[in-house]
VEXMAR-80443 format. One line per field, with one value per residue (C-alpha): residue number from 1; residue in one letter; y, x, z. Coordinates in Angstrom, 3 decimals, m for minus. Each point is the difference from the previous one (the first is absolute). Layout:
BEGIN
num: (NUM|...)
residu: (a|...)
c2: (Y|...)
c1: (X|...)
c3: (Z|...)
This chain:
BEGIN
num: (1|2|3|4|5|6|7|8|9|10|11|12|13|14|15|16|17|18|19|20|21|22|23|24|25|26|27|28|29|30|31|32|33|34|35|36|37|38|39|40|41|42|43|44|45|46|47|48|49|50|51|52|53|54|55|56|57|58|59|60|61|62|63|64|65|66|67|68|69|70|71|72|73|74|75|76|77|78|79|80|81|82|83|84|85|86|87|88|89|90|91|92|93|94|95|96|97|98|99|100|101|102|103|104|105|106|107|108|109|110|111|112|113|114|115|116|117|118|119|120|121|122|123|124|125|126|127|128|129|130|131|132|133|134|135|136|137|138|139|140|141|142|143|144|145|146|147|148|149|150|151|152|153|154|155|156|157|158|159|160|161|162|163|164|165|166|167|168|169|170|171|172|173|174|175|176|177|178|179|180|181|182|183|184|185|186|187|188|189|190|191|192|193|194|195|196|197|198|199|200|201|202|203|204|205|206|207|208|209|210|211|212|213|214|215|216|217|218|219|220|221|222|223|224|225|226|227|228|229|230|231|232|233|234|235|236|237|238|239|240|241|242|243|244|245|246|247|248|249|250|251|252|253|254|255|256)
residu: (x|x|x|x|x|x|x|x|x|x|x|x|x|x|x|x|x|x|x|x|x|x|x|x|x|x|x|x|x|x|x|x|x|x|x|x|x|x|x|x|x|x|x|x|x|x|x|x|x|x|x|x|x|x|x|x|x|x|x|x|x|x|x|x|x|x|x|x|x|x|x|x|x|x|x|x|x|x|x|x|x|x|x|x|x|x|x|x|x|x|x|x|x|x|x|x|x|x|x|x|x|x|x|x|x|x|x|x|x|x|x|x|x|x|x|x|x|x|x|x|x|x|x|x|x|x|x|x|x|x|x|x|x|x|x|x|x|x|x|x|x|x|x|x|x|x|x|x|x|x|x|x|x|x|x|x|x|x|x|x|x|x|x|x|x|x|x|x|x|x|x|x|x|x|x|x|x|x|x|x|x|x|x|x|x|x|x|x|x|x|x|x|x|x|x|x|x|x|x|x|x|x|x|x|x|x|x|x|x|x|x|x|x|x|x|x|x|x|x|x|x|x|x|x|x|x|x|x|x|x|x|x|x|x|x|x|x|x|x|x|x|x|x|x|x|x|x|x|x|x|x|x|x|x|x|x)
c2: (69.073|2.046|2.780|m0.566|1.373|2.451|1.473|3.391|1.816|1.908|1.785|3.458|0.589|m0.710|3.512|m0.189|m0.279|m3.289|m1.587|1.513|m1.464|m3.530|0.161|1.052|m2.729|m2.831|1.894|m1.597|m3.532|m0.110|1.315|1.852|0.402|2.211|0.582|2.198|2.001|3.759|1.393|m0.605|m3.222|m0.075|m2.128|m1.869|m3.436|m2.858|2.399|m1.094|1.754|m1.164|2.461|2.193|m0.905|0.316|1.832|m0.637|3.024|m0.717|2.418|1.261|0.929|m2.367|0.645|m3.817|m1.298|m1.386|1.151|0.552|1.849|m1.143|1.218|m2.877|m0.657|m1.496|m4.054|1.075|1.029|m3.433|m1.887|1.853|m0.229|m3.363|m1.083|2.708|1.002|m1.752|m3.280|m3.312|1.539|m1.221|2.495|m0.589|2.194|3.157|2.772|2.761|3.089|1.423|1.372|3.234|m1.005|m3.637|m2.817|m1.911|m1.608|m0.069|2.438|m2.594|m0.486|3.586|0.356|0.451|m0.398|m3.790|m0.851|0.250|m2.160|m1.759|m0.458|m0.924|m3.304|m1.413|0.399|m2.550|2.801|0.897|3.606|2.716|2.751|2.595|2.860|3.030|1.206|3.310|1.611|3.224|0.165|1.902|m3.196|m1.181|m3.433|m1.296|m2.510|m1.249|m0.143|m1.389|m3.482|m0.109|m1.232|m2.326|m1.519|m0.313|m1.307|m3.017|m0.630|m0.549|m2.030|m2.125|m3.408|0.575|m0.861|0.104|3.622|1.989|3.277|2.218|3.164|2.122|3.481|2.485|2.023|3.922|m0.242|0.790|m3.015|0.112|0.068|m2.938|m3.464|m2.476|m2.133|m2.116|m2.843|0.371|m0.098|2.436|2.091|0.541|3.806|1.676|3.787|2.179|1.731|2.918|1.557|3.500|1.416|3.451|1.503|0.376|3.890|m1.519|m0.975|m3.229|m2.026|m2.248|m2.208|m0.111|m3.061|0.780|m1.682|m1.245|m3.981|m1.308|m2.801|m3.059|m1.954|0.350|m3.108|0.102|m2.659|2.425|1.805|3.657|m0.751|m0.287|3.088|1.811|m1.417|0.496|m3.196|m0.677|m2.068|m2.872|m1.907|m3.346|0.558|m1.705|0.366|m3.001|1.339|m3.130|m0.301|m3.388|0.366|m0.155|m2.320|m3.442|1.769|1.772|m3.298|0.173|1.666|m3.022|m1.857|3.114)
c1: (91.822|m2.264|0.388|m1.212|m3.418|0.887|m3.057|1.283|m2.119|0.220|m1.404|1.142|m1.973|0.515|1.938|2.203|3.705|0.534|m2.021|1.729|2.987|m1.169|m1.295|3.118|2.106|m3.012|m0.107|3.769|m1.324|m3.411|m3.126|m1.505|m3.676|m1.330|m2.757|0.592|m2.326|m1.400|1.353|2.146|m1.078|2.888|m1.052|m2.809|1.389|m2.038|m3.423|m1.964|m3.301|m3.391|m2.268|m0.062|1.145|3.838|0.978|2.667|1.527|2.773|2.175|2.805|2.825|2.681|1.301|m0.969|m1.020|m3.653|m1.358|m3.025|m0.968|m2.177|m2.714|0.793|2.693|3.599|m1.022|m3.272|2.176|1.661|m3.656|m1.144|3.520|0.215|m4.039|m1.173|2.772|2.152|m2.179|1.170|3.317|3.159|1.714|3.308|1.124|m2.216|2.056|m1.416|1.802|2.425|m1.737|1.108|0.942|0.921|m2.098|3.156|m1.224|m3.831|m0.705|m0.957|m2.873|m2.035|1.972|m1.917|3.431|0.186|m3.728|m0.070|2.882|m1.396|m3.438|2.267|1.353|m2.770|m1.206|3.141|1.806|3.623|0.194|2.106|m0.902|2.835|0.317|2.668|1.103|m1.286|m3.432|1.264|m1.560|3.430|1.754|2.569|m1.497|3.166|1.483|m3.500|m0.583|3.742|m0.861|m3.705|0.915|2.835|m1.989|m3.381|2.714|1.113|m3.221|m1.100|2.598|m0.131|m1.396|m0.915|m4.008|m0.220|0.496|m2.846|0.418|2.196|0.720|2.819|1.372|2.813|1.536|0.139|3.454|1.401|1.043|3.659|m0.651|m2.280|1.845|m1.741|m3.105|m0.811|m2.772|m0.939|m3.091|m3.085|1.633|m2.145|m1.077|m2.492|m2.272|0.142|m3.260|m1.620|m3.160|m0.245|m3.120|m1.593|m3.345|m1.264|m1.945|m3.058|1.585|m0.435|3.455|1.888|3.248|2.874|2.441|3.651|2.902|3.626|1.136|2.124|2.190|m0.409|2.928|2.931|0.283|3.156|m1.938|m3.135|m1.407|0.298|3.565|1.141|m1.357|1.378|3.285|m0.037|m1.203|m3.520|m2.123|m1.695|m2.473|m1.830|m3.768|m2.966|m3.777|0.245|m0.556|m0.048|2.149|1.813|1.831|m2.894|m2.262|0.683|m0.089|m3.443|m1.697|m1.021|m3.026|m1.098|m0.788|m1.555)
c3: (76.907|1.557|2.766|3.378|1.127|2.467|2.158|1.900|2.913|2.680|3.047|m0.618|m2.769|m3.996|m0.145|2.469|m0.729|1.476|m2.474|m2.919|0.987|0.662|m3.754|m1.508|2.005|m1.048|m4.045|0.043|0.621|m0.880|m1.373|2.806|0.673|2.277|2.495|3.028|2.055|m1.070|3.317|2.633|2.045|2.792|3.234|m1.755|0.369|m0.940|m0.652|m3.283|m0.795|0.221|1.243|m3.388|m3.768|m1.003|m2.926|m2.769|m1.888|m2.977|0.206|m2.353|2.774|m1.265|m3.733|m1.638|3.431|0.674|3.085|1.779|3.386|2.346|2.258|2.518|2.770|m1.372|0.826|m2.256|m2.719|m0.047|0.441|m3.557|m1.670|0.417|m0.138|m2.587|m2.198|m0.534|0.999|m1.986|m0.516|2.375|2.330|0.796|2.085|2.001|1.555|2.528|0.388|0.335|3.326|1.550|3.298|1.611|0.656|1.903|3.410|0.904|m3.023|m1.827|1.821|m0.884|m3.330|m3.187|m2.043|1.189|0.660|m4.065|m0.373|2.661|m2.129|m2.865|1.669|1.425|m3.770|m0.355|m1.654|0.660|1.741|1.515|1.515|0.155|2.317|0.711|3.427|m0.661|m0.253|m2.356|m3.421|m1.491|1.715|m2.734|m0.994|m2.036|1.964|0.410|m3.368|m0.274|2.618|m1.308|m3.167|1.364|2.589|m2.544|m2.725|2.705|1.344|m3.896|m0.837|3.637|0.359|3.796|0.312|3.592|0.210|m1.892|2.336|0.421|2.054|m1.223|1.529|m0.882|1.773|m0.447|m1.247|m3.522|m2.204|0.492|4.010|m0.057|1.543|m2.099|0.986|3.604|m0.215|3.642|2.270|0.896|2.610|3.634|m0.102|1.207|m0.506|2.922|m0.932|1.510|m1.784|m0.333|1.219|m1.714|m0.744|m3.506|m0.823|1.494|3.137|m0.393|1.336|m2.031|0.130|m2.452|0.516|0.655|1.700|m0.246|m0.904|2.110|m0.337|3.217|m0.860|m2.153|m1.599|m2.195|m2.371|m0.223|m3.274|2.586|0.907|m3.606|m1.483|3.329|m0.869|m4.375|m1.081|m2.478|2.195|m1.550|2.351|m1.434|1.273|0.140|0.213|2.635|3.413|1.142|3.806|m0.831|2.765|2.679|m2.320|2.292|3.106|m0.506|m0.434|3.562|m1.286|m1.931|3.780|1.556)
């Protein structure tokens, strides 16, 4: 029997550490193939390029690994993976990550990390995109590593269809301090921001983003509350933005 196709990317770049781990944890249940940006792309979200030409690099980072870097933002890594090289050929599984730092809560929304997955599933494919509560590059990635492979492994062997996406954290924690895992929802938070204002040698003034999340409401069923509190958070997603909820009630506009 064959070993799954597993496609790995990231936002932080094809050398950061994160990545190496997520390759080792899919190595144990796949064949990984990877294409990750050539530098760090953290806050790109959904960005693809199409105002100059992308560039693919193989690389020979991972001993017995194929790999590639790319020129392009992390959902343009996933667009040539799946349309260039390894086109004709079934993915089963793409994996982004492991990020340094969360994407819990609204996150999601400017995250490279998950705009690949993202890209991934509305490909069809089944994807994760894993992040850790921490934005250290000496952060100990082990326990990770450790519920990146267990959660990939389930997801591999599940029969669930309706769920292609999904958005996982950890917690900063070490293995043997880590509760387990919570299936919850996208907690409601929120970025305090403040942009820093400077002059550059020429005088000229420019702003550097800053700022503080903050949590709105502690929702003991939300991805936020369960890293606060030791637990993996896994939160099905969608690219859907759809408001069900309001759908009936907006039809006022169709009499207007």
């Amino acid at each position: 029997m064959s070993r799954p196709l597993i496609l790995v990317t990231n936002d932080d770049g094809i050398t950061s550490p994160g990545i190496r781990a997520l390759i080792e944890a899919a190595s144990e249940l796949g064949t990984p193939f990877v294409v990750a940006p050539d530098s760090p792309q953290s806050g790109q979200g959904h960005a693809i390029t199409i105002s100059k030409p992308i560039r693919l690099k193989e690389v020979d980072i991972f001993e017995g690994i194929t790999a590639y870097e790319c020129s392009g933002t992390p959902a343009d890594c996933v667009k040539l993976a799946k349309n260039v090289l390894l086109k004709n050929k079934q993915i089963d599984l793409c994996v982004s990550g492991i990020n340094h730092g969360s994407n819990a809560s609204i996150n999601i929304i400017y995250s490279g990390t998950m705009s690949a997955a993202m890209e991934a599933s509305i490909e069809g494919i089944r994807s994760i995109g894993f992040s850790l509560d921490s934005f250290s590059y000496k952060v100990d990635m082990s326990a990770g590593k450790h519920y990146a492979k267990k959660i990939m492994e389930s997801v591999l062997q599940s029969d669930v269809t309706e769920s292609k996406l999904l958005n996982v954290n950890f917690p900063n924690l070490p293995l043997s301090e880590i509760k387990g895992i919570k299936v919850c929802k996208q907690g409601k938070g929120s970025w305090e921001e403040d942009f820093l204002e400077n002059k550059d040698p020429r005088e000229r003034p420019y702003y550097w983003l800053a700022g503080n999340f903050k949590i709105d409401a502690k929702d003991p069923n939300s991805d936020l509350m369960a890293l606060q509190n030791g637990y993996v958070s896994v939160v099905p997603s969608q690219h859907d933005l759809t408001h069900y909820a309001v759908l009936e009630e907006m039809k006022y506009l169709e009499n207007i």
